[in-house]
FIKOLZA-1660 file (N, C-alpha, C; in steps of 0.1 Angstrom, whole numbers, plus 5000, padded with zeros to 4 digits):
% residues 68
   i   px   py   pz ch aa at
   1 5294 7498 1236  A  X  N
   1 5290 7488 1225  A  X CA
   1 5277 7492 1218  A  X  C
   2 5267 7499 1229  A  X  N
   2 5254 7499 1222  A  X CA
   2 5258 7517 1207  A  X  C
   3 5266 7523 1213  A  X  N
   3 5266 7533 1206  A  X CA
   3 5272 7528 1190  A  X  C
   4 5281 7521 1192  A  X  N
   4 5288 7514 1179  A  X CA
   4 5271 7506 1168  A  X  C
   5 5267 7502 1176  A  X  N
   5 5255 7494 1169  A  X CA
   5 5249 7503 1164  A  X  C
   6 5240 7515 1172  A  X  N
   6 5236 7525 1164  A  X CA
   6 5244 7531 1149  A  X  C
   7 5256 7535 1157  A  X  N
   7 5260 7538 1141  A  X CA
   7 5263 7530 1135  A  X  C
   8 5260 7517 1137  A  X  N
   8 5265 7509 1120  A  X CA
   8 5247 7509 1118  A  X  C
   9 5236 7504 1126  A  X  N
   9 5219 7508 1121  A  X CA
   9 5223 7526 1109  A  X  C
  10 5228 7530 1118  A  X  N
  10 5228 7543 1108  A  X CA
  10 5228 7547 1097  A  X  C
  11 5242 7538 1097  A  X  N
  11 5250 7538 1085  A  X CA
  11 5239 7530 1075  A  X  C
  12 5239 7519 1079  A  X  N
  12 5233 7509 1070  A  X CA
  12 5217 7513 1065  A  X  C
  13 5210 7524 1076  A  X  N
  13 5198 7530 1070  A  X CA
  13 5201 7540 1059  A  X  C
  14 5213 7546 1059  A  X  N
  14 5217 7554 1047  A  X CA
  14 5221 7552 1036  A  X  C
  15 5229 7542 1035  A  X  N
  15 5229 7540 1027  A  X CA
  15 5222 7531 1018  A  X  C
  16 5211 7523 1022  A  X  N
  16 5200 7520 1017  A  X CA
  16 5193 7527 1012  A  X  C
  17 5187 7540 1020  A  X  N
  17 5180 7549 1015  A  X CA
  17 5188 7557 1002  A  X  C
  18 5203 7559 1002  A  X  N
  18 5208 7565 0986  A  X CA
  18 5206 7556 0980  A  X  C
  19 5209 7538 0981  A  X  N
  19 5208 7534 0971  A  X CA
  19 5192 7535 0963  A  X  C
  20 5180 7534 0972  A  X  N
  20 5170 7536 0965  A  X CA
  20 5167 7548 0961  A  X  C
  21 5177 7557 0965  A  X  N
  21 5172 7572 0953  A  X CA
  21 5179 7570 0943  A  X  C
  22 5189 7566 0941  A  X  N
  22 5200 7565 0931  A  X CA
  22 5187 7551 0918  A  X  C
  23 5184 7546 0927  A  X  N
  23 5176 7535 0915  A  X CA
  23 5162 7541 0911  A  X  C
  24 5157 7549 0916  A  X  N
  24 5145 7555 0917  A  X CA
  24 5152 7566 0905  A  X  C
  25 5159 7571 0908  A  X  N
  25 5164 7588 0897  A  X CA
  25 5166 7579 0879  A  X  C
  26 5177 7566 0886  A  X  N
  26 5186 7566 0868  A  X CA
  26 5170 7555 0860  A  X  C
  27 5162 7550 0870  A  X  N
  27 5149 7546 0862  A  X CA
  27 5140 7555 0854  A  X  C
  28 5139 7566 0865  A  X  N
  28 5135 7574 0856  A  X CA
  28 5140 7581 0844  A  X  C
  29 5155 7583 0844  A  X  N
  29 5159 7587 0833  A  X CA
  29 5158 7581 0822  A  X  C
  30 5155 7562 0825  A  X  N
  30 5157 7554 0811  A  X CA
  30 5142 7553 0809  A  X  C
  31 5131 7559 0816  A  X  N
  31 5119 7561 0815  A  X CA
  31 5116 7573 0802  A  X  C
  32 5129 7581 0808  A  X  N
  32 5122 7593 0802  A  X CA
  32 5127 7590 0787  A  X  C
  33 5139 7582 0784  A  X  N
  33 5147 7576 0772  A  X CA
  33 5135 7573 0770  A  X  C
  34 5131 7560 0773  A  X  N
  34 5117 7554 0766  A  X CA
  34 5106 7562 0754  A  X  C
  35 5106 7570 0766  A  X  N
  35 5091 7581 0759  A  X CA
  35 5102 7590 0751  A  X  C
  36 5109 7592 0749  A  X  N
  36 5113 7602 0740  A  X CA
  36 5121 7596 0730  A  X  C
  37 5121 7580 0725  A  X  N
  37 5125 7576 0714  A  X CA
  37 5114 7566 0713  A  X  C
  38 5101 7568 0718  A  X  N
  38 5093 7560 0716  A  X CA
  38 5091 7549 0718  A  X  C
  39 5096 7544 0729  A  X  N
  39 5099 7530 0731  A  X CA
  39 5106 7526 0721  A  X  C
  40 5117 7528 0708  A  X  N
  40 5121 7521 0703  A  X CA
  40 5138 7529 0703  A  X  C
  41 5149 7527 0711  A  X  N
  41 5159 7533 0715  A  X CA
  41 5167 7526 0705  A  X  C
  42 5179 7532 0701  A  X  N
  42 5188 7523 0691  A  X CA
  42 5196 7520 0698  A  X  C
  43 5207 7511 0697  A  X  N
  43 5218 7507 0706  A  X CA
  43 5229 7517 0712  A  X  C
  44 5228 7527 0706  A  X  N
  44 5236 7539 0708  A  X CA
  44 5232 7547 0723  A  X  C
  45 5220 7545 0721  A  X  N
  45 5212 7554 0731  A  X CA
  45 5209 7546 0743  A  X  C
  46 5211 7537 0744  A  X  N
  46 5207 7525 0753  A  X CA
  46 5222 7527 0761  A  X  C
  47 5233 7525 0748  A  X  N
  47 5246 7523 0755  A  X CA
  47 5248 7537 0763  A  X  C
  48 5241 7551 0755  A  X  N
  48 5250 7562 0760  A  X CA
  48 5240 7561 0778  A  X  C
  49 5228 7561 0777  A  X  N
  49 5217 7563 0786  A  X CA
  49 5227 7554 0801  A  X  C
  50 5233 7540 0799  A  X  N
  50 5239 7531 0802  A  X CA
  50 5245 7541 0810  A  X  C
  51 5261 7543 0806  A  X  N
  51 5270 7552 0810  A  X CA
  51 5265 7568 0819  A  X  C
  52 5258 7574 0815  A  X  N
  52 5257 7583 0818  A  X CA
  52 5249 7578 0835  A  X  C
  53 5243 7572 0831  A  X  N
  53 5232 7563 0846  A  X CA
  53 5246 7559 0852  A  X  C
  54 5253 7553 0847  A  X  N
  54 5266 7548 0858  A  X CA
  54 5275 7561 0865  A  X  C
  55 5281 7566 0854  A  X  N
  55 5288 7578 0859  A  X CA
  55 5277 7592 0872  A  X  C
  56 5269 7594 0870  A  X  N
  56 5258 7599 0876  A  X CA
  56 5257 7593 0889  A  X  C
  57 5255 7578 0887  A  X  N
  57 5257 7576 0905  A  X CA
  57 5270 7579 0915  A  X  C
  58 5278 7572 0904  A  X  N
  58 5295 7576 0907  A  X CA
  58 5301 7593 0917  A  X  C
  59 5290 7601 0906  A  X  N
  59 5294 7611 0909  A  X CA
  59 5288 7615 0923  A  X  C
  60 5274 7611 0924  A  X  N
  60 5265 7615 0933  A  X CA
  60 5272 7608 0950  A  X  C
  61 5278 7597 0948  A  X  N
  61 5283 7584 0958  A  X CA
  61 5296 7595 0963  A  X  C
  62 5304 7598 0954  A  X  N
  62 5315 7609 0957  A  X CA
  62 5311 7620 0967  A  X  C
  63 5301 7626 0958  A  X  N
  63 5300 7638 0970  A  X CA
  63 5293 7639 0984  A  X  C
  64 5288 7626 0980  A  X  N
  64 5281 7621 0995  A  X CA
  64 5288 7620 1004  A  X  C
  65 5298 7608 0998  A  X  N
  65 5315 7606 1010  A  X CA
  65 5321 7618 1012  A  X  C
  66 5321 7629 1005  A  X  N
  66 5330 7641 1011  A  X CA
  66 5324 7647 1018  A  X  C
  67 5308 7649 1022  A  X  N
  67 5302 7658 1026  A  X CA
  67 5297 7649 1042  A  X  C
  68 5299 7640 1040  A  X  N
  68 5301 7635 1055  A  X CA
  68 5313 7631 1059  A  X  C
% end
């Protein structure tokens, strides 16, 4: 029983830690949007910056699951 606990502590420290690189990485992307349309982004770029931050985790969450 106690081994089962560990791996779910495991689990559950990992995936905490991806979720805060995953939020730490796509911030800074819409950081780096910021500074590069000057703080003043049009709705285009907000929406593409959007998508691309979504798909990008998607992809990143993928290869995580296959590589363990």
């Amino acid at each position: 029983m106690k081994r089962y606990r560990k791996s779910l502590l495991d689990d559950a420290i990992f995936i905490f830690q991806t979720l805060i690189t995953d939020v730490l990485e796509v911030g800074l992307g819409w950081v780096m949007m910021l500074v590069l349309t000057k703080g003043k982004p049009s709705e285009a770029i907000i929406i593409l910056s959007f998508v691309i931050g979504t798909i990008y985790v998607a992809w990143r969450n993928v290869r995580r699951m296959e590589s363990r």
